[in-house]
DOLO-830277 format. One line per 4 residues: number of its first residue (from 1); their letters; for each residue x, y, z of N, C-alpha, C, CB. Coordinates in nm, 2 decimals. Glycine has a CB too. Example, Ala and Ser with C-alpha at 12.3 -4.5 7.8 and 13.67 -1.06 7.14 Angstrom:
1 = as = 1.32:-0.57:0.78:1.23:-0.45:0.78:1.32:-0.33:0.78:1.13:-0.45:0.90 ~ 1.28:-0.22:0.71:1.37:-0.11:0.71:1.29:0.00:0.79:1.41:-0.06:0.57
END
This chain:
1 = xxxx = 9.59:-5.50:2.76:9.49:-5.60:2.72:9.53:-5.74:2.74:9.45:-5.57:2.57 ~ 9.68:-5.78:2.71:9.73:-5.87:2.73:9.72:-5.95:2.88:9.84:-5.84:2.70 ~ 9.73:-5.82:2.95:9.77:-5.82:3.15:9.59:-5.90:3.17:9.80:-5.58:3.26 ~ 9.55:-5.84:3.11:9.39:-5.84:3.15:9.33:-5.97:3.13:9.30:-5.73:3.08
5 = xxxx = 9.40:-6.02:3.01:9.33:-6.16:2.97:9.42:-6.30:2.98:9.29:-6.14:2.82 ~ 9.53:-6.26:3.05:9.64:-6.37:3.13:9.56:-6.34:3.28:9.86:-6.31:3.13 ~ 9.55:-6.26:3.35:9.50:-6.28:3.45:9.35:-6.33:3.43:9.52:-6.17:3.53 ~ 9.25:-6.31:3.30:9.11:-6.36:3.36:9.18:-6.52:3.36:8.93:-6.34:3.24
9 = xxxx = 9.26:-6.59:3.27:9.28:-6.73:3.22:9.36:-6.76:3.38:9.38:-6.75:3.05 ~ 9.43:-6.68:3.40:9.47:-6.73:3.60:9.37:-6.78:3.67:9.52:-6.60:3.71 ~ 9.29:-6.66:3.67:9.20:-6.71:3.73:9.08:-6.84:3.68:9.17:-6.60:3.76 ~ 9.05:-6.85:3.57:8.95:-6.89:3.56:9.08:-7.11:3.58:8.83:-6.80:3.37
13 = xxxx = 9.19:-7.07:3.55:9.26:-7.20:3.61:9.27:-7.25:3.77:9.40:-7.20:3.56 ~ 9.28:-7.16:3.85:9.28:-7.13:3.95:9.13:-7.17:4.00:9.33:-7.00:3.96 ~ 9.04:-7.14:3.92:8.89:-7.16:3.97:8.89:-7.34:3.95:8.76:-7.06:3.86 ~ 8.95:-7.39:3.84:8.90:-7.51:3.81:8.98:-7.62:3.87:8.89:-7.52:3.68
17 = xxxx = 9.09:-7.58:3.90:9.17:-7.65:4.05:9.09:-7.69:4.16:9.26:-7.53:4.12 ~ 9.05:-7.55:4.18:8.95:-7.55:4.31:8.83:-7.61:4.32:8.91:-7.43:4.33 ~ 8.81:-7.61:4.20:8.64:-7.73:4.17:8.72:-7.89:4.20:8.54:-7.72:3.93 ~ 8.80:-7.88:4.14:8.90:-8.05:4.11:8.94:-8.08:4.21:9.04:-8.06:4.01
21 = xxxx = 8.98:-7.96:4.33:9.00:-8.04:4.48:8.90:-8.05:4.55:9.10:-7.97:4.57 ~ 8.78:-8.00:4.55:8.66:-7.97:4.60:8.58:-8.09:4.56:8.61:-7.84:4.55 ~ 8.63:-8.19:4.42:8.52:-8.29:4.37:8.57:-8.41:4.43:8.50:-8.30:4.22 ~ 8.72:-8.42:4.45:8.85:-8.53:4.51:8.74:-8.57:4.66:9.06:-8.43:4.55
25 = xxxx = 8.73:-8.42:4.73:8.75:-8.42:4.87:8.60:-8.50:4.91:8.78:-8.25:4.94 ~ 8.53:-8.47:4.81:8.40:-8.56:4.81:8.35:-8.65:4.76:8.33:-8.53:4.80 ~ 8.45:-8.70:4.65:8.39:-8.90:4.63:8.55:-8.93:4.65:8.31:-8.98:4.40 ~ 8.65:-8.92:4.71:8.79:-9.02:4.75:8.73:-9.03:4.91:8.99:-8.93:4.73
29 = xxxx = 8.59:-9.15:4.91:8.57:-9.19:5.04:8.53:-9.33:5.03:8.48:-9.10:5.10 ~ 8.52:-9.41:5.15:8.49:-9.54:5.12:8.35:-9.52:5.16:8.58:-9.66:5.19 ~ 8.22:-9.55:5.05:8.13:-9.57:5.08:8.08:-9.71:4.96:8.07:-9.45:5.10 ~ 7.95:-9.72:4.93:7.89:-9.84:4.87:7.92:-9.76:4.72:7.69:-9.89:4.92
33 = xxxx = 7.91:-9.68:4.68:7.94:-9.65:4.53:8.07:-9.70:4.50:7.94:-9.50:4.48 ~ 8.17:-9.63:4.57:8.27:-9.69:4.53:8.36:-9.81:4.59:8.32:-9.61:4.52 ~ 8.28:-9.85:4.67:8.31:-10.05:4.69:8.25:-10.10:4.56:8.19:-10.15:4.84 ~ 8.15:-10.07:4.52:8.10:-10.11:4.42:8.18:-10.14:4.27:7.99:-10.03:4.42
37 = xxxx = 8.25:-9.99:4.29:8.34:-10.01:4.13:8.43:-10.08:4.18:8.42:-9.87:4.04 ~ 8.48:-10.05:4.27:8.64:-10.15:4.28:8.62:-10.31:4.29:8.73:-10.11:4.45 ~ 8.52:-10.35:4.36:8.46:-10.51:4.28:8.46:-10.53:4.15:8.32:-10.55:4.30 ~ 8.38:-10.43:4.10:8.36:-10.46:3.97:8.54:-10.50:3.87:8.27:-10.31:3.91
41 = xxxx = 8.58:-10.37:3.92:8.70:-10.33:3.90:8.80:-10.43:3.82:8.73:-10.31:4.01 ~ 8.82:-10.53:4.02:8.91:-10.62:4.03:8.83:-10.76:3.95:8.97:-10.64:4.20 ~ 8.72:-10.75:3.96:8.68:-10.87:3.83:8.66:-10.86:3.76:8.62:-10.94:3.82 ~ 8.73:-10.73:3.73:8.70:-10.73:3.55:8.58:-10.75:3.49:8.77:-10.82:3.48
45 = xxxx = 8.46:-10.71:3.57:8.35:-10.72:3.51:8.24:-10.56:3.48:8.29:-10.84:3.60 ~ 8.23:-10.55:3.33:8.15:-10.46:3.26:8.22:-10.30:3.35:7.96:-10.50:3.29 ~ 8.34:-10.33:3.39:8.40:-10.18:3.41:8.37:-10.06:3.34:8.53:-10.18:3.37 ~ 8.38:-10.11:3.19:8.36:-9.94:3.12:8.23:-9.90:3.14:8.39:-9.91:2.95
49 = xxxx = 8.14:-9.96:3.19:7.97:-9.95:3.20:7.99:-9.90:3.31:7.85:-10.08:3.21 ~ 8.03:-9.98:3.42:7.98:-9.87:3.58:8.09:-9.79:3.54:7.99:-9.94:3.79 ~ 8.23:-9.79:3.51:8.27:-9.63:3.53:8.20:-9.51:3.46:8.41:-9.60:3.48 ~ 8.16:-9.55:3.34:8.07:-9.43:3.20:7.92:-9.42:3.33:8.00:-9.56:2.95
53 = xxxx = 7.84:-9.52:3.43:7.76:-9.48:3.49:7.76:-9.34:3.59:7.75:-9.58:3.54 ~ 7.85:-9.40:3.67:7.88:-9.30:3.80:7.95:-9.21:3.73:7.97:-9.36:3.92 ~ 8.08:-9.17:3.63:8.10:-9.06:3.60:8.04:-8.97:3.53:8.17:-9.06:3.56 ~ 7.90:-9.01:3.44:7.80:-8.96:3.35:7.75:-8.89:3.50:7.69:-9.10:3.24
57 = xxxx = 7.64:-8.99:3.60:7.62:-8.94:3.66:7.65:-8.82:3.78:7.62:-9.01:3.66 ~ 7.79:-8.83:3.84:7.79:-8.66:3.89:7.79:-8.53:3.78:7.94:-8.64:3.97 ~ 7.83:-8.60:3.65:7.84:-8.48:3.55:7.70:-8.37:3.55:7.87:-8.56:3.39 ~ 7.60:-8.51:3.49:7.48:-8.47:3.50:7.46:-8.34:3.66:7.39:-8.61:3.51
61 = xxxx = 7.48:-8.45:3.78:7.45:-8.37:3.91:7.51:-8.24:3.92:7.50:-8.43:4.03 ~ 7.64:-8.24:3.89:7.71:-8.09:3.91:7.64:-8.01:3.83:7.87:-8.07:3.88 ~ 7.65:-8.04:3.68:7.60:-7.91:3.61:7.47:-7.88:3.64:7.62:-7.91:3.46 ~ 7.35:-7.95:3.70:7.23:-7.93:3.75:7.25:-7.85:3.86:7.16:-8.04:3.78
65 = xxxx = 7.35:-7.87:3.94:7.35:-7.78:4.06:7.39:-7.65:4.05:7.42:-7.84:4.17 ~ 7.49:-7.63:3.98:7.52:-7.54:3.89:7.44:-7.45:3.82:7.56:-7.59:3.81 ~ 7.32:-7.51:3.73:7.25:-7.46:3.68:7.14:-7.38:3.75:7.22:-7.54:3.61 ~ 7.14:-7.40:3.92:7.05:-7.38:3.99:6.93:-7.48:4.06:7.00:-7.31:3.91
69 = xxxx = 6.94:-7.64:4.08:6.86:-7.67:4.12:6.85:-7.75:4.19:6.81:-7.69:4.07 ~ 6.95:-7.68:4.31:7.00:-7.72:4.45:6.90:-7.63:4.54:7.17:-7.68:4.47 ~ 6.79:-7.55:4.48:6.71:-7.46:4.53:6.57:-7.57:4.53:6.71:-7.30:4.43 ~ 6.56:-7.66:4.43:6.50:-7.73:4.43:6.46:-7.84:4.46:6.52:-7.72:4.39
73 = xxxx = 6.58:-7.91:4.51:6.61:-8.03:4.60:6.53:-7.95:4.77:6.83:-8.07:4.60 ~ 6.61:-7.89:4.81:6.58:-7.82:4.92:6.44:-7.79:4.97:6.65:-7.72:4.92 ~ 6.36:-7.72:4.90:6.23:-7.70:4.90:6.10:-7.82:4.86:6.23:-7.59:4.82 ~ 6.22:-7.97:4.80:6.11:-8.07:4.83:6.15:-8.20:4.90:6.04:-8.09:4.70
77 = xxxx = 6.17:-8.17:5.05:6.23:-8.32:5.12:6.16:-8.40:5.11:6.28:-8.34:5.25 ~ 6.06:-8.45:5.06:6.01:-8.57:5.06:6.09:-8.64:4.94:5.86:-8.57:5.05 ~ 6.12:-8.61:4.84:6.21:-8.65:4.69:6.34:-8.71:4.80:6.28:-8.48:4.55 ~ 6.42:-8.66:4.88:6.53:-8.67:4.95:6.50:-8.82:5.08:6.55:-8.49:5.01
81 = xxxx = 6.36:-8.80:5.11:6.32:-8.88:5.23:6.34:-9.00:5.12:6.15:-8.85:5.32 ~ 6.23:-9.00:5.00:6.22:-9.14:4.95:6.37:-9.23:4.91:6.13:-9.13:4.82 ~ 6.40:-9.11:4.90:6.58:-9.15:4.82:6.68:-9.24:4.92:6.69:-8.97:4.79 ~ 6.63:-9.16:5.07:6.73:-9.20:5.17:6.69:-9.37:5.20:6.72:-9.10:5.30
85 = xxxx = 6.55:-9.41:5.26:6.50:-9.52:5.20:6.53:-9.60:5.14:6.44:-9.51:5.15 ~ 6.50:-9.58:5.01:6.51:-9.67:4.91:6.64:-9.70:4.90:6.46:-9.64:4.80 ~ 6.71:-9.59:4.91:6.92:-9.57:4.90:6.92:-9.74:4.98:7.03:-9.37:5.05 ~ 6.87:-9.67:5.14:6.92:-9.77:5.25:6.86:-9.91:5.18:6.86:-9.73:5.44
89 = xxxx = 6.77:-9.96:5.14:6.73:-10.08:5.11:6.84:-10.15:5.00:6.59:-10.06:5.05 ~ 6.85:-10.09:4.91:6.90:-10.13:4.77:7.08:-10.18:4.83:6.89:-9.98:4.64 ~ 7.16:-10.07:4.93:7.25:-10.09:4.96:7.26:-10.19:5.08:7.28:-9.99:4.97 ~ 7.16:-10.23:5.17:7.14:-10.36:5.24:7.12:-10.49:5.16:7.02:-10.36:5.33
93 = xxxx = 7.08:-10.48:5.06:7.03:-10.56:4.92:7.18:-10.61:4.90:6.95:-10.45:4.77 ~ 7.28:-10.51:4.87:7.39:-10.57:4.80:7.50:-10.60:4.91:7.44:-10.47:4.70 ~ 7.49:-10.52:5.03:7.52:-10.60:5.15:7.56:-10.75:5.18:7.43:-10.58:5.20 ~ 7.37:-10.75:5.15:7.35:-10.86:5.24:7.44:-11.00:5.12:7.15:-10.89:5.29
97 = xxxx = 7.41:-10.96:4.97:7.48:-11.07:4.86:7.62:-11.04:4.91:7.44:-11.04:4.66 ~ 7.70:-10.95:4.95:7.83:-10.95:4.99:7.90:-11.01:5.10:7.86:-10.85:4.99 ~ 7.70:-11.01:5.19:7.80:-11.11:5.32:7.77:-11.22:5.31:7.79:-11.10:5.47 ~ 7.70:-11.31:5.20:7.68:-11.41:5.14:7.80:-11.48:5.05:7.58:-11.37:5.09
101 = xxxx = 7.84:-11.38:4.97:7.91:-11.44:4.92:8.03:-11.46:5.02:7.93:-11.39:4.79 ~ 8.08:-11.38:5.11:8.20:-11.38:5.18:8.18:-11.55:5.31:8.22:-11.19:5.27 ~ 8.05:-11.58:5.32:8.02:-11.69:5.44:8.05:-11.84:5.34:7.84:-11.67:5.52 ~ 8.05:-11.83:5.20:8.03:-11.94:5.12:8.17:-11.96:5.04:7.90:-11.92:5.02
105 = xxxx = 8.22:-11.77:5.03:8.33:-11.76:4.95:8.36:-11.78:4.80:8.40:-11.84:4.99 ~ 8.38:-11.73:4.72:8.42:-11.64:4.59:8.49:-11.76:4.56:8.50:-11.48:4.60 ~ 8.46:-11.87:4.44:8.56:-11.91:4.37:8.61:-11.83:4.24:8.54:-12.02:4.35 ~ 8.49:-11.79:4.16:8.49:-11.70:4.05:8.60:-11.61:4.04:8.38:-11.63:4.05
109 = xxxx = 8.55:-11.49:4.20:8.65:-11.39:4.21:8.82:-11.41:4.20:8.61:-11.33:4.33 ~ 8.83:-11.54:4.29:8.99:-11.62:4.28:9.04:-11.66:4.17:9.00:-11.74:4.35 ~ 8.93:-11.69:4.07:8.99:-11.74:3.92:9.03:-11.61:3.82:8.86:-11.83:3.83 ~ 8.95:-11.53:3.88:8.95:-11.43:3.79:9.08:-11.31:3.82:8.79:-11.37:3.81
113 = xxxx = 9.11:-11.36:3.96:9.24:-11.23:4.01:9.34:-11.32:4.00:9.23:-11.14:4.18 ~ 9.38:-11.46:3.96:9.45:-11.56:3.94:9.53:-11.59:3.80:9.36:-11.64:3.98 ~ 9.42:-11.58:3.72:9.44:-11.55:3.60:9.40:-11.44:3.51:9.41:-11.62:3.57 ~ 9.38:-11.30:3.53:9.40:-11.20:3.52:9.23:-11.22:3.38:9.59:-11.18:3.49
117 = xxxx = 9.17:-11.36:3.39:9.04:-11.29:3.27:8.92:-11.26:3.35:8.98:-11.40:3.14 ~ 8.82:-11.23:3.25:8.69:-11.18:3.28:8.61:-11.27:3.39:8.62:-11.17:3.14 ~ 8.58:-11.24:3.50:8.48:-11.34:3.58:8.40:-11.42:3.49:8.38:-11.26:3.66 ~ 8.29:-11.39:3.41:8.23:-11.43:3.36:8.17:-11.32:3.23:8.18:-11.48:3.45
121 = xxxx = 8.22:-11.38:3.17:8.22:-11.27:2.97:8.02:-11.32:2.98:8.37:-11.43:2.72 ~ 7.99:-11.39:3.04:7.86:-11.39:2.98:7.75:-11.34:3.08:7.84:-11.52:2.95 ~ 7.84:-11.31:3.18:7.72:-11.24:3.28:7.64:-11.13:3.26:7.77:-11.21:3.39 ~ 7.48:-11.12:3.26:7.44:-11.05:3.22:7.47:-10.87:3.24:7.35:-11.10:3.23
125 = xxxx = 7.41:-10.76:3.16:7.49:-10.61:3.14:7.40:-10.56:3.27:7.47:-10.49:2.95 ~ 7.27:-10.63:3.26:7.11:-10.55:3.34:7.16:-10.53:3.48:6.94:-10.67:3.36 ~ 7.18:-10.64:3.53:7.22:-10.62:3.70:7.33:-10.54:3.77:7.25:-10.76:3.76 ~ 7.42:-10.53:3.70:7.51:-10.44:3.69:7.48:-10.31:3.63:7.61:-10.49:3.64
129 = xxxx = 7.46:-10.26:3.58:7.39:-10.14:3.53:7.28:-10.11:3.67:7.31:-10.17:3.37 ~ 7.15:-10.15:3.71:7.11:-10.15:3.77:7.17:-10.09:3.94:7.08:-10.24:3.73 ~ 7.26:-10.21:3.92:7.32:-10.18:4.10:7.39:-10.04:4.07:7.45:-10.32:4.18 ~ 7.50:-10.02:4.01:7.59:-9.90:3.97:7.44:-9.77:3.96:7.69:-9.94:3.77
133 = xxxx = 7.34:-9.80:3.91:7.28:-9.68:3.89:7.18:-9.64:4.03:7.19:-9.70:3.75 ~ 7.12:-9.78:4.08:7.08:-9.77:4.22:7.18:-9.70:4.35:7.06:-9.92:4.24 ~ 7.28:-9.77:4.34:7.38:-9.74:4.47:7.43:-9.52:4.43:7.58:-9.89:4.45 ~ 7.40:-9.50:4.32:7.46:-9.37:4.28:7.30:-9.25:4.32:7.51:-9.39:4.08
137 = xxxx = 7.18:-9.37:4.26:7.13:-9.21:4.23:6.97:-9.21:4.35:7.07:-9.17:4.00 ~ 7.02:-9.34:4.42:6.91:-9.36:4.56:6.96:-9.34:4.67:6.85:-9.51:4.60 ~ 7.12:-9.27:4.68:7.18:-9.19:4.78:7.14:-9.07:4.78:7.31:-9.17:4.78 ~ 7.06:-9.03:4.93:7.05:-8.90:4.93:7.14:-8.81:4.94:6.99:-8.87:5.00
141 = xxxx = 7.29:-8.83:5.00:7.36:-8.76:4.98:7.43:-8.71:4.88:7.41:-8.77:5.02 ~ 7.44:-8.80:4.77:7.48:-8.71:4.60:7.38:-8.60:4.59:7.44:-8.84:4.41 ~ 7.28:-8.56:4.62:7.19:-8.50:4.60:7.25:-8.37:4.66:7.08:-8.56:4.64 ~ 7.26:-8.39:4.79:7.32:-8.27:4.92:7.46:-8.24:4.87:7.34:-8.33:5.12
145 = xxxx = 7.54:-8.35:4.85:7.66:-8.30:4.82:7.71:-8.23:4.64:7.73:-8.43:4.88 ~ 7.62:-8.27:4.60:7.66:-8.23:4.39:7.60:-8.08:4.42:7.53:-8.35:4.21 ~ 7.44:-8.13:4.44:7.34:-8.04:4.37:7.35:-7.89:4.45:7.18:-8.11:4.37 ~ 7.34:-7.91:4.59:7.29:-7.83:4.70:7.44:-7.78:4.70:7.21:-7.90:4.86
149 = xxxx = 7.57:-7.89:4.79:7.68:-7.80:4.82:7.75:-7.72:4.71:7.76:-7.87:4.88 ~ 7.76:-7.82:4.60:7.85:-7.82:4.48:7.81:-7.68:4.42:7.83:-7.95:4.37 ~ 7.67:-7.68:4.41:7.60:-7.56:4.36:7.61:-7.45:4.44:7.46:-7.58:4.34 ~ 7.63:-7.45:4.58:7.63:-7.29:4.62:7.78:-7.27:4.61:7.57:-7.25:4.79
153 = xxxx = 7.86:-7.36:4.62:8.01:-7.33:4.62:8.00:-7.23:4.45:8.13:-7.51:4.63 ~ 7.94:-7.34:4.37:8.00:-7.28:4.22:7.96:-7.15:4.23:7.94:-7.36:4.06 ~ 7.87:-7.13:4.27:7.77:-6.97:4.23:7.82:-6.89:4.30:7.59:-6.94:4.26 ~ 7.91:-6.89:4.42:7.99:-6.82:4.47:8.14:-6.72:4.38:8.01:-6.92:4.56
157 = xxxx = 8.17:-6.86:4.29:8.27:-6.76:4.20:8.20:-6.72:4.08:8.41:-6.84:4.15 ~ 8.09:-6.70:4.09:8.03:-6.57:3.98:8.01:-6.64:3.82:8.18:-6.43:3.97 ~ 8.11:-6.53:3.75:8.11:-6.58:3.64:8.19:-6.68:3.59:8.11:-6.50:3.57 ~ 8.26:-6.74:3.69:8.34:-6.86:3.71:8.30:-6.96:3.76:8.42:-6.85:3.77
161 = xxxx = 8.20:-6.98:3.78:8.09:-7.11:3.82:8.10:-7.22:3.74:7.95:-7.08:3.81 ~ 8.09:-7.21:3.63:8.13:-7.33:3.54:8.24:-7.39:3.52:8.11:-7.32:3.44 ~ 8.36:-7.30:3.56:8.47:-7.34:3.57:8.50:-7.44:3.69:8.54:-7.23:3.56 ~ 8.44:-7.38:3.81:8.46:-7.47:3.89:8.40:-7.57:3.89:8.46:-7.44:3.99
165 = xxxx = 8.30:-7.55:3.79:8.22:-7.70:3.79:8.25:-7.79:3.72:8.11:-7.70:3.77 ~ 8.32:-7.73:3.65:8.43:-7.84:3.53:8.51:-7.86:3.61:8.52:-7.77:3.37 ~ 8.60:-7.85:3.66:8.70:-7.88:3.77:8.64:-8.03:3.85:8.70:-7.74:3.89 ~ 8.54:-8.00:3.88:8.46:-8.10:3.99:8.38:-8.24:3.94:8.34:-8.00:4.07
169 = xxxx = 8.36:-8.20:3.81:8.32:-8.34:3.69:8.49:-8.39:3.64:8.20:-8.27:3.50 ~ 8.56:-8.30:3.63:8.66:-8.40:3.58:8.71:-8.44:3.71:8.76:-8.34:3.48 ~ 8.69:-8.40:3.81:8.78:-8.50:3.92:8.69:-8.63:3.96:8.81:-8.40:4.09 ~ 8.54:-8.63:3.88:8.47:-8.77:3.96:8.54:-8.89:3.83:8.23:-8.76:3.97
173 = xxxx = 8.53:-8.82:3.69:8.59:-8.89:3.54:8.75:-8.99:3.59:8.65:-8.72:3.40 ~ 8.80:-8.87:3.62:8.97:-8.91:3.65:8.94:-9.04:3.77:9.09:-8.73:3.75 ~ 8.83:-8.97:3.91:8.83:-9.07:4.01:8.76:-9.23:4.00:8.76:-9.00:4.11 ~ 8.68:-9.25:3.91:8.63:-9.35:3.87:8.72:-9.46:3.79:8.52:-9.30:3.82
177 = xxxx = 8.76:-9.38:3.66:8.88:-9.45:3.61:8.98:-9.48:3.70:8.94:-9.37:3.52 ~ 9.02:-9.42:3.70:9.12:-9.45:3.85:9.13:-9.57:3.90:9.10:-9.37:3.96 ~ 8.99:-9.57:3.92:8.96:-9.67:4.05:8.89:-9.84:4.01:8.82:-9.58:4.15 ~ 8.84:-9.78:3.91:8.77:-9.93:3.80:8.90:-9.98:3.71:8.62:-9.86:3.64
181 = xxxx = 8.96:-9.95:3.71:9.03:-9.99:3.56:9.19:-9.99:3.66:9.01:-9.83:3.39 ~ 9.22:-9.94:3.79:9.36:-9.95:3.88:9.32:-10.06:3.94:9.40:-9.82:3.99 ~ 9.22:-10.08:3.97:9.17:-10.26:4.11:9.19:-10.31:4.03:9.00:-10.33:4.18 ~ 9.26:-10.35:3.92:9.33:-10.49:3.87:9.41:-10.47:3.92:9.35:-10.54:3.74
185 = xxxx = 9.49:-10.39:3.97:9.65:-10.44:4.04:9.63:-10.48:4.12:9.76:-10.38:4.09 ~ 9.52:-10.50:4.20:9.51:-10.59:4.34:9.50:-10.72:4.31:9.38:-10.56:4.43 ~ 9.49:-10.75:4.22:9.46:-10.93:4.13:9.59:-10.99:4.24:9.53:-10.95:3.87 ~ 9.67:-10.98:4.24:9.82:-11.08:4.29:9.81:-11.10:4.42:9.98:-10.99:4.27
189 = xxxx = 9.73:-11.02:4.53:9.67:-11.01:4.62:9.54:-11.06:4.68:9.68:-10.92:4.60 ~ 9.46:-11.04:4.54:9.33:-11.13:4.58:9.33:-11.28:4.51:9.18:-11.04:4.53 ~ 9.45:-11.31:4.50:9.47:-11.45:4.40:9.48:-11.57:4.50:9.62:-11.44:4.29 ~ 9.54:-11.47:4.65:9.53:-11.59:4.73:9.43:-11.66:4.84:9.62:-11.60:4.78
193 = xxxx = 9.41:-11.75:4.86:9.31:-11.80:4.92:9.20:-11.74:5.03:9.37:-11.89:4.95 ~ 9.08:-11.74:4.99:9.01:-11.60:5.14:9.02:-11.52:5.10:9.07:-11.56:5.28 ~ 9.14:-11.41:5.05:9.13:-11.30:5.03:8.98:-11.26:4.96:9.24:-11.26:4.97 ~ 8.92:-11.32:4.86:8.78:-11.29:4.83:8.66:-11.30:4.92:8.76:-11.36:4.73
197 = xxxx = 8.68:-11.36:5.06:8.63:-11.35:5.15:8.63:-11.25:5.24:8.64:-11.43:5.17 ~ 8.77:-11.16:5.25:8.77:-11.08:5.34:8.74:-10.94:5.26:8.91:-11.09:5.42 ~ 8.76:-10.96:5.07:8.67:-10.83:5.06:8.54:-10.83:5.08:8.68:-10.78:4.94 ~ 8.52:-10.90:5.02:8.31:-10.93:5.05:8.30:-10.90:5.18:8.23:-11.12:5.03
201 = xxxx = 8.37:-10.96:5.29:8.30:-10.92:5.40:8.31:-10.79:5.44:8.32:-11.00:5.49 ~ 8.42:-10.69:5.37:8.49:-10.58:5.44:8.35:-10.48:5.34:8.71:-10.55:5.41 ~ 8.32:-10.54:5.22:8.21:-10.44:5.14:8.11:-10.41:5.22:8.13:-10.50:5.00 ~ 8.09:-10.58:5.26:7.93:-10.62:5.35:7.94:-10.49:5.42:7.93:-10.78:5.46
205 = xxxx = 8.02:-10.47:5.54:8.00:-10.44:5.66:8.01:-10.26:5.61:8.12:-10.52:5.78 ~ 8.08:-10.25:5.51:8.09:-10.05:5.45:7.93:-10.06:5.42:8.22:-9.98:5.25 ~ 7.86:-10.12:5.34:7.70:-10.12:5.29:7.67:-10.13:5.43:7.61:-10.26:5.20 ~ 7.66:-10.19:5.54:7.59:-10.18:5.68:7.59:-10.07:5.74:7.65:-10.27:5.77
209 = xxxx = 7.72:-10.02:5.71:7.77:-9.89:5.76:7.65:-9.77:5.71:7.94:-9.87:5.70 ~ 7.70:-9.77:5.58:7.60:-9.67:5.49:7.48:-9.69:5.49:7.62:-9.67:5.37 ~ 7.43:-9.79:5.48:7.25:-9.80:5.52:7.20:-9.73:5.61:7.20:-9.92:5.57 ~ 7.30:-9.74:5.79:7.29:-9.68:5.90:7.33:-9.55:5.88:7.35:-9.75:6.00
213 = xxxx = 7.38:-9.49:5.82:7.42:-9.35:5.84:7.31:-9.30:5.69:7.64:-9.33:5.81 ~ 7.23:-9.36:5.62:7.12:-9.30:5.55:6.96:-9.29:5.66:7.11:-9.40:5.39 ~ 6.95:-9.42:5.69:6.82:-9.40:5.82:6.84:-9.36:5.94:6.77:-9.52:5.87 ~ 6.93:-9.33:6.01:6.94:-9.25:6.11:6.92:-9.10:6.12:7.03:-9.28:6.14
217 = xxx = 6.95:-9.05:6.02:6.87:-8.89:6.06:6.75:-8.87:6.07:6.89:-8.78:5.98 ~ 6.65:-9.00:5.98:6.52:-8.99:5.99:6.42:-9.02:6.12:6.49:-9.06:5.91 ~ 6.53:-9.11:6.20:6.48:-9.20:6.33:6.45:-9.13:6.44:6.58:-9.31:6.37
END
């Protein structure tokens, strides 16, 4: 009885590994979500909001896909057409303020990675919340990749599905933290002159990137 219930717990660890490398291998990528935190990040601005955003977020997605309604997505691509759209607009939107700010240049950002405080303590919570929730849930690909892939992978290990799907929410938790709350070490780096110009422009041109790789399958 012992043998029997050390191996289900093997396995069901073994399953949640497998979700945890499986969730890594699909948000440790450079796109606009996570340009997005790592700005936020390194300026220390409303961090614990966009990370609690985007990690709330895949949580929700996985266990939806999970639950079955990756069957759902699939059978209505127009939900997916408007998403891709609107995705590509909102992410040219923040683009285009990133190749703006990089042509005029960031004093804020320089004060703020200079002296290690808050960009601005008074800037409002709305627009940030907003963008973090826009750039996350007007990608059509969170959709393909949580709901549709995430979901046929999990239902594949049976009565272990949840396991892997716990595996795959705690790797976006771990990845977000990580990544919002570690871009302050880049402060010593972005403290010197320009460097807030060459991130802005390096975001700009990943949003350019991603806009074009959401409208092009439609074209």
């Amino acid at each position: 009885m012992d043998f029997i219930a050390g191996r289900a717990y093997r396995r069901g660890v073994l399953t949640f590994l497998a979700g945890l490398g499986f969730g890594l291998s699909l948000i440790v990528a450079i796109g606009a979500q996570n340009a997005f935190v790592l700005r936020q990040g390194v300026r220390r601005e409303h961090v614990g909001v966009v990370v609690a955003v985007c990690a709330a977020s895949d949580l929700v997605l996985y266990f939806a896909g999970t639950a079955g309604l990756g069957a759902l997505v699939v059978s209505h691509p127009a939900v997916v057409e408007v998403a891709r759209w609107a995705g590509a607009a909102v992410v040219l939107g923040y683009g285009a303020l990133a190749a703006r700010r990089a042509w005029r240049g960031d004093e804020s950002g320089l004060a703020a990675a200079s002296d290690g405080a808050v960009v601005d303590a008074g800037r409002r919570l709305r627009p940030v919340l907003l963008t973090a929730l826009a750039l996350t849930w007007l990608n059509p690909h969170v959709y393909l990749d949580t709901i549709v892939l995430q979901g046929s992978l999990a239902a594949s290990h049976g009565d272990l599905r949840w396991a892997f799907t716990a595996g795959a929410a705690v790797s976006s938790v771990l990845w977000f933290v990580a990544l919002g709350y570690g871009a302050r070490l880049l402060a010593p780096v972005l403290a010197r002159p320009g460097a807030w110009r060459v991130v802005d422009g390096v975001v700009a041109g990943i949003m350019l990137v991603v806009a074009v790789t959401l409208v092009a399958p439609a074209l």
